[in-house]
C-alpha positions as CSV (number, residue, x, y, z in Angstrom):
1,X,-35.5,13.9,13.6
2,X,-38.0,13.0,15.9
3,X,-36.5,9.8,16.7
4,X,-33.2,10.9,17.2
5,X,-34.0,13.6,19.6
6,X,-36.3,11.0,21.7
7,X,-33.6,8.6,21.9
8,X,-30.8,11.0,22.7
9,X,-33.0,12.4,25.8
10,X,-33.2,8.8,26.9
11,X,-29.2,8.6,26.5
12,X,-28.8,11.3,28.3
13,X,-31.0,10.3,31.3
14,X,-29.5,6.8,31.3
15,X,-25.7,8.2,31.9
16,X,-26.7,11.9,34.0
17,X,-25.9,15.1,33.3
18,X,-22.9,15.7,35.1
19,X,-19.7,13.9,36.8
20,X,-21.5,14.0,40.2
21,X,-24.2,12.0,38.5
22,X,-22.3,8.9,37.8
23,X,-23.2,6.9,40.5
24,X,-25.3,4.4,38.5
25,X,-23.8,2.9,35.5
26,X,-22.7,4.3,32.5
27,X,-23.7,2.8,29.0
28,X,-22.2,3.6,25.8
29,X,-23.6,2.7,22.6
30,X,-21.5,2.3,20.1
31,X,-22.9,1.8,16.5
32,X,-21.5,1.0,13.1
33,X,-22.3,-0.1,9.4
34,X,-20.3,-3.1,9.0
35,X,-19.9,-6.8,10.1
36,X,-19.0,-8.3,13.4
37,X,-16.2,-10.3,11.7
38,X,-14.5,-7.0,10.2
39,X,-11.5,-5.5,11.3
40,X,-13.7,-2.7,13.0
41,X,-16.5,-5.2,14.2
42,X,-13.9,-7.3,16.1
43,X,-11.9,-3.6,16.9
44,X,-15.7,-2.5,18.6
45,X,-15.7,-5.8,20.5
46,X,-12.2,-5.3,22.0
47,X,-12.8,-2.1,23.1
48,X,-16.3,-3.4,25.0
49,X,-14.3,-6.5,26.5
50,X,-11.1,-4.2,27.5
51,X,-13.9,-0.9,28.7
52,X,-15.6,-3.2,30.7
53,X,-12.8,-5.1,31.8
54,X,-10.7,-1.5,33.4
55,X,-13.4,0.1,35.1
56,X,-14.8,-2.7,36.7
57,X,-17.9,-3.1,35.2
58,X,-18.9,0.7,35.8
59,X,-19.3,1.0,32.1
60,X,-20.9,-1.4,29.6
61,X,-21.0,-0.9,26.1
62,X,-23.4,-2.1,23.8
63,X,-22.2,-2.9,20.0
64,X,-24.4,-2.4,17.3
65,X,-23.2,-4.0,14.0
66,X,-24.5,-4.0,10.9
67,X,-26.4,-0.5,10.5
68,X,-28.8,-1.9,12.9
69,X,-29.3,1.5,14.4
70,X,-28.4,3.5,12.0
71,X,-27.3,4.0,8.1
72,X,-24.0,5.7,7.3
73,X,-25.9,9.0,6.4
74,X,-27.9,8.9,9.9
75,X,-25.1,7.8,12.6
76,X,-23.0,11.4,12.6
77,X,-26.3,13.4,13.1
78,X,-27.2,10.7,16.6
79,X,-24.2,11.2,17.7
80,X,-24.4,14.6,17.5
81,X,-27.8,14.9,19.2
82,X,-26.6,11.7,22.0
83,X,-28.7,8.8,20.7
84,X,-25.9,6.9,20.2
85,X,-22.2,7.8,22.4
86,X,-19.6,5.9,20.3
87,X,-19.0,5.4,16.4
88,X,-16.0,4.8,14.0
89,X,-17.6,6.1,10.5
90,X,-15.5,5.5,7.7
91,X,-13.3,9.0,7.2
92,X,-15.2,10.5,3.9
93,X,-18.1,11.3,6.4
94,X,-17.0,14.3,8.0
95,X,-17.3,16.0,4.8
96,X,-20.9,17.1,5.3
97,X,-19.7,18.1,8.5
98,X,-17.6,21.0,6.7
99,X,-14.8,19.4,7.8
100,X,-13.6,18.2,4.3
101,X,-9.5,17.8,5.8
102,X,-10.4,14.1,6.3
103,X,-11.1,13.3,2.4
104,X,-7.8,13.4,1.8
105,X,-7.6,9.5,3.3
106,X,-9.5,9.3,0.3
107,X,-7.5,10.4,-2.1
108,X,-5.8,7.6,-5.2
109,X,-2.8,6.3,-4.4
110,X,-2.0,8.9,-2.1
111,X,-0.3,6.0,0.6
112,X,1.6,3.1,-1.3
113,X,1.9,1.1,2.5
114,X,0.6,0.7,5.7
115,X,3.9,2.8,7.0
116,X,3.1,5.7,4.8
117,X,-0.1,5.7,6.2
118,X,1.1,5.6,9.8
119,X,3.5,8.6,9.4
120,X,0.2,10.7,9.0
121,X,-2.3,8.9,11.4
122,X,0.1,8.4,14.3
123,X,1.7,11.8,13.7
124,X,0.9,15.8,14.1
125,X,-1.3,15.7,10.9
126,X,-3.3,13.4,12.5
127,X,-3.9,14.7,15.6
128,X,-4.7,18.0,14.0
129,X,-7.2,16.6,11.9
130,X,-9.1,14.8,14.6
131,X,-9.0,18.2,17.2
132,X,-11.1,19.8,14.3
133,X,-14.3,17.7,15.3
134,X,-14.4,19.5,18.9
135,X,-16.2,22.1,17.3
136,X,-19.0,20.0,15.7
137,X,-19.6,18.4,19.4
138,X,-17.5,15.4,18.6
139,X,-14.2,14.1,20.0
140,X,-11.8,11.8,18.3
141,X,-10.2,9.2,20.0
142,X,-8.3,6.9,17.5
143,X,-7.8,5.8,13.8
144,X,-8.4,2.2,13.2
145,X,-7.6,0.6,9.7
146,X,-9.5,-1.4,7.3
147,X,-7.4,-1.6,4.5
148,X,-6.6,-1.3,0.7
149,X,-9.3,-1.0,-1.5
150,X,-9.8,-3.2,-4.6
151,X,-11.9,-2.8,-8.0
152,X,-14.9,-4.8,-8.8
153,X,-17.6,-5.2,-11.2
154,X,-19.2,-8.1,-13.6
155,X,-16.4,-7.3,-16.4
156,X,-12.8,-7.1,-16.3
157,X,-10.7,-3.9,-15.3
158,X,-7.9,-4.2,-16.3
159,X,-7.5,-0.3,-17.8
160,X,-9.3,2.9,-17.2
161,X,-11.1,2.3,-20.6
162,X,-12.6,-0.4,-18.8
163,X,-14.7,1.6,-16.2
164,X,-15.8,3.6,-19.4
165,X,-19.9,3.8,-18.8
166,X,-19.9,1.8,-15.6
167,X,-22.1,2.6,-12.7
168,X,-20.1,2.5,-9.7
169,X,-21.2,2.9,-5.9
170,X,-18.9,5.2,-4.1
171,X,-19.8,6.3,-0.2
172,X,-20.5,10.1,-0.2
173,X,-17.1,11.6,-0.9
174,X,-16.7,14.4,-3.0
175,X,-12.9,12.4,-4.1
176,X,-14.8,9.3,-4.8
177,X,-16.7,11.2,-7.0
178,X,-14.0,12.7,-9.0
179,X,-11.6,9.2,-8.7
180,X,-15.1,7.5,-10.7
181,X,-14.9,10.0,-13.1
182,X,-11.6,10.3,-13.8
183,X,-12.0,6.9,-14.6
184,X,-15.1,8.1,-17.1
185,X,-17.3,5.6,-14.2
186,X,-20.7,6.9,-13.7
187,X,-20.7,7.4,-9.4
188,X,-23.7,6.2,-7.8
189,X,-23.9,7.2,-3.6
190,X,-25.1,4.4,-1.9
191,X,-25.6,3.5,1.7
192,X,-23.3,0.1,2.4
193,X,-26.1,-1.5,3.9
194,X,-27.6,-1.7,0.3
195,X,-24.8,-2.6,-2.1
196,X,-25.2,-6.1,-2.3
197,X,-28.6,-5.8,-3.3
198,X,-27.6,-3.2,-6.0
199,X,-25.4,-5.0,-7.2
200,X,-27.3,-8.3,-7.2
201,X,-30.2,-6.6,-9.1
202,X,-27.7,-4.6,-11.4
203,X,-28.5,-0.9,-10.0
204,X,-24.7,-0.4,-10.2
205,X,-22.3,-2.4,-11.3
206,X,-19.4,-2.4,-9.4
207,X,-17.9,-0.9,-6.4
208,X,-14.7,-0.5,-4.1
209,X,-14.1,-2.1,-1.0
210,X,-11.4,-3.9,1.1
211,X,-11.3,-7.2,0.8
212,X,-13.0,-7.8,4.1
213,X,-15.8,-5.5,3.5
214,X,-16.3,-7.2,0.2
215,X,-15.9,-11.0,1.6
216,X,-18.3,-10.7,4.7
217,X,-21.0,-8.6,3.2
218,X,-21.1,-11.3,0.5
219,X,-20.1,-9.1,-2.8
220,X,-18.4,-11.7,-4.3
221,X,-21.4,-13.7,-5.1
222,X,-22.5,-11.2,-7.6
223,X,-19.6,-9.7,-8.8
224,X,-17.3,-11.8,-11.7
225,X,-14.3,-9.7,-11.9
226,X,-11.9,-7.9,-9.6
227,X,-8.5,-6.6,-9.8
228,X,-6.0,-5.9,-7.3
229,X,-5.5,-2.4,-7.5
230,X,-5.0,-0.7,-3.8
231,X,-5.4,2.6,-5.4
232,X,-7.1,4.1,-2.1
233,X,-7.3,3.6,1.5
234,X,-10.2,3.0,3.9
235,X,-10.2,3.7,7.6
236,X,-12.1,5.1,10.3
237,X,-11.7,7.5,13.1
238,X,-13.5,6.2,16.4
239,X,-15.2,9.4,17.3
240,X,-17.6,9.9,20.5
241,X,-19.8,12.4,21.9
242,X,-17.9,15.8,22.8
243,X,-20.8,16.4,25.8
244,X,-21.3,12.9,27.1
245,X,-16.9,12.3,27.1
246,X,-16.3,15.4,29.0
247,X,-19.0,14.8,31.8
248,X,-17.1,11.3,32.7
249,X,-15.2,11.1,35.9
250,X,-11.8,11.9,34.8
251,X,-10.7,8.3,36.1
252,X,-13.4,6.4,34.4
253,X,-12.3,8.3,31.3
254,X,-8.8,7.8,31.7
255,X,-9.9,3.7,32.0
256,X,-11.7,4.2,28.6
257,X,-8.7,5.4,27.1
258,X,-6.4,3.0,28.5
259,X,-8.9,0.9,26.7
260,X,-9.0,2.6,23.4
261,X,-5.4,3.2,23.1
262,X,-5.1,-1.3,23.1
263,X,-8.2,-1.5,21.2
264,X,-6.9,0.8,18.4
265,X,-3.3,-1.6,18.3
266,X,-5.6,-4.4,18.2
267,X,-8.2,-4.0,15.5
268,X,-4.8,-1.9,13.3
269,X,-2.9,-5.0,13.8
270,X,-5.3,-7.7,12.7
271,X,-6.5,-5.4,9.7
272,X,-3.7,-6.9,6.9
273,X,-4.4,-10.2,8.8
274,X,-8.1,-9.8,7.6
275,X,-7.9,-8.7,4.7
276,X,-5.8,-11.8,3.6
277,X,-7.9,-14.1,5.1
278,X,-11.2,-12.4,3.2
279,X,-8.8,-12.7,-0.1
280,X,-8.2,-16.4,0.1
281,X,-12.2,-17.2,1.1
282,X,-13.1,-15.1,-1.7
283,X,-10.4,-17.0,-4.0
284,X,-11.9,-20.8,-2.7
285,X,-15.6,-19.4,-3.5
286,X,-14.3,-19.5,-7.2
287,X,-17.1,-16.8,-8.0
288,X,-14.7,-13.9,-8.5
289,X,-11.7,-13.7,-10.9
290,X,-9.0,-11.6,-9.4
291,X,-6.6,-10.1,-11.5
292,X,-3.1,-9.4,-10.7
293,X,-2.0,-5.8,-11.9
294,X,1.2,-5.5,-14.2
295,X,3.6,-3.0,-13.4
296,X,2.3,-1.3,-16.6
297,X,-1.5,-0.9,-15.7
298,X,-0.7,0.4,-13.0
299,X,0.8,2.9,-13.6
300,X,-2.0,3.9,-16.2
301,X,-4.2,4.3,-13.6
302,X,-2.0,6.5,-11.7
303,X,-1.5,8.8,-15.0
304,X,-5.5,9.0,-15.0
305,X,-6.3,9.3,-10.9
306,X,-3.0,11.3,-9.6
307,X,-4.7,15.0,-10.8
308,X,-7.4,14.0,-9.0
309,X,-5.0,15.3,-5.9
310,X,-5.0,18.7,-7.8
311,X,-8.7,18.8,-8.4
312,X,-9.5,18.1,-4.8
313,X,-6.5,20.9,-3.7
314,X,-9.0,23.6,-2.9
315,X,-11.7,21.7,-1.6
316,X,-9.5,19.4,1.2
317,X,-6.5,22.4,1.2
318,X,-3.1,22.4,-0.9
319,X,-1.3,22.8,2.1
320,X,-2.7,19.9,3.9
321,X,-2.0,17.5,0.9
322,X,1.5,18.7,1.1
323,X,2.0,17.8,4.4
324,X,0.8,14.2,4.0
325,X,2.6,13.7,1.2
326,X,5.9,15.5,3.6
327,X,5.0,13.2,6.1
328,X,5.0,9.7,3.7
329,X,8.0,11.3,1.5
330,X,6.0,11.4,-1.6
C-alpha cells in the first residue's frame, strides 16, 4: 500500500490539483498486462501517438506494457489511489470492485460474432455498464477488443470429458470459475504475467486465451493441443482516473477524447486482423495441434456451459443478461 500511495502523491504533484494548475505538462501513465504487439499494446500506442499528436504536445503519455508496473490484481487499486492515470484491464476485473455487471462479457457462448458483440458495447447496455465505475473513482472511456478465446492444454479437447481433472488457469472471474467446472476442470487464478511459467513447469495445465495473447506471450511452446472453440470473449474497457479526468481543461479533455474515440476504432479494427496473424505463426511453429471443432462438439459444449448463464443470473443480474442477449437477438 505503501507504494502505491507514494507514487500516487507524486502523480498528483506531477499533473496539479486543479484546472488552473495545468500550465506545465500533463503526463499520463497508462499501464497494462500484456504485450506491445497485442491488439491493446498497439491500441495504447495509438492513443499516445494520436494524445500527443491533438494537444500539441501538452500531454505525453507514457505506456507501460507487460505488467511492468503492475500485475492484474494491483493495477485497479493504483488507479484508484492515482499512481497510475490510464489502464484497459481485461473486463472480469471490476468484479472485486462490486461491480460484477461486467462478467457477463464473460459469460460461454454468450456472443457468436463480433456484431453481436457490438450491439451491446456500442449501445445503451454498454454505456450503462461503464457509468457504474463513477462511483468507485473511475471513468470509462471505451471498449477495445481482443478477441475469441480458444482452449489449450498438453492433451486433446475435443469433449467436455476431456477437461475432466485438468487444472486450468482462469483470470479472477467468478464465470471462469463456474465455465471450468462445468467442464469438471479444476480453476486455478493466476496472474497473466505467470502463465507461461505455470504452464511450462506443469502448475496448470492448460488455459484460455485469444490467439494473440497465447502467440506473443509464447504459450504455444509448452502447450501440445488446442482447439478452436470461441466459447467466450475477451475485451477490455480503457478506464482512467475519475479525479485526475475531471480536473483537465475541458479542451485538453475534449483532445484526449477525440483521441480515444480513433484509438478505440483502431485497436477494434486490427483485433480479428491479429488474432489471425497470431493463428498462422502459431500454426508454422508446428508446436501446437489445433483442432477444428465439428458441428457436433460443439454443440456439446454448449449443452454443458449454457446453464452456466443461469448459475451466474443472480450474481451479474437476470435482467441484465436478458438485455444482452435482446440486444444480440439471442
Amino acid at each position: 500500500m505503501n507504494r502505491f500511495l507514494t507514487a500516487g502523491i507524486a502523480a498528483i504533484i506531477s499533473v496539479g490539483l486543479g484546472a488552473g494548475a495545468y500550465a506545465q505538462d500533463i503526463t499520463i501513465k497508462f499501464s497494462h498486462v500484456v504485450a506491445p504487439d497485442t491488439p491493446k499494446g498497439k491500441g495504447a500506442e495509438k492513443f499516445k501517438e494520436l494524445a500527443e499528436q491533438y494537444t500539441e504536445g501538452k500531454v505525453k503519455v507514457e505506456v507501460y506494457p507487460n505488467s511492468q508496473l503492475y500485475k492484474d490484481k494491483e493495477e485497479l487499486e493504483a488507479l484508484q489511489l492515482g499512481a497510475v492515470q490510464m489502464l484497459a484491464p481485461s473486463l472480469a476485473k471490476f468484479g472485486p470492485l462490486g461491480i460484477q455487471d461486467f462478467e457477463a462479457f464473460d459469460l460461454p457462448y454468450i456472443f457468436d460474432s463480433y456484431d453481436e458483440l457490438r450491439t451491446v458495447t456500442d449501445g445503451p447496455v454498454g454505456a450503462q455498464m461503464l457509468e457504474k465505475l463513477q462511483d468507485k473513482g473511475i471513468t470509462g472511456l471505451a471498449y477495445w477488443d481482443n478477441g475469441f478465446k480458444i482452449m489449450s492444454a498438453n492433451s486433446p479437447l475435443h469433449t467436455p470429458d476431456d477437461f475432466l481433472g485438468l487444472k486450468m488457469r482462469i483470470q479472477s472471474s467468478k464465470v471462469l470459475e463456474a465455465q471450468m467446472n462445468a467442464l469438471g476442470a479444476v480453476p486455478q487464478v493466476m496472474a497473466f504475467s505467470e502463465v507461461y511459467q505455470g504452464l511450462q513447469t506443469g502448475v496448470v495445465d492448460g488455459t484460455e486465451n485469444p490467439p494473440s495473447n497465447m502467440y506473443t506471450q509464447k504459450m504455444h511452446e509448452v502447450q501440445k493441443h488446442a482447439t478452436l472453440s470461441n466459447h467466450g470473449y475477451l475485451g477490455y474497457a480503457v478506464i482512467v482516473n475519475k479525479k485526475f479526468w475531471d480536473e483537465l481543461p475541458e479542451d485538453v479533455r475534449g483532445q484526449l477524447e477525440k483521441a480515444m474515440e480513433e484509438a478505440t476504432v483502431f485497436a477494434n479494427g486490427i483485433a480479428k486482423d491479429e488474432n489471425d496473424a497470431a493463428m498462422q505463426a502459431m500454426r508454422d511453429a508446428g508446436t501446437t495441434e489445433f483442432h477444428e471443432m465439428t458441428e457436433e462438439e460443439r454443440d456439446a459444449w454448449k449443452e454443458v456451459l449454457l446453464p452456466v448463464h443461469d448459475q451466474m443470473a443472480d450474481r451479474i443480474g437476470a435482467d441484465l443478461i436478458a438485455s444482452i442477449k435482446e440486444a444480440t437477438g439471442g
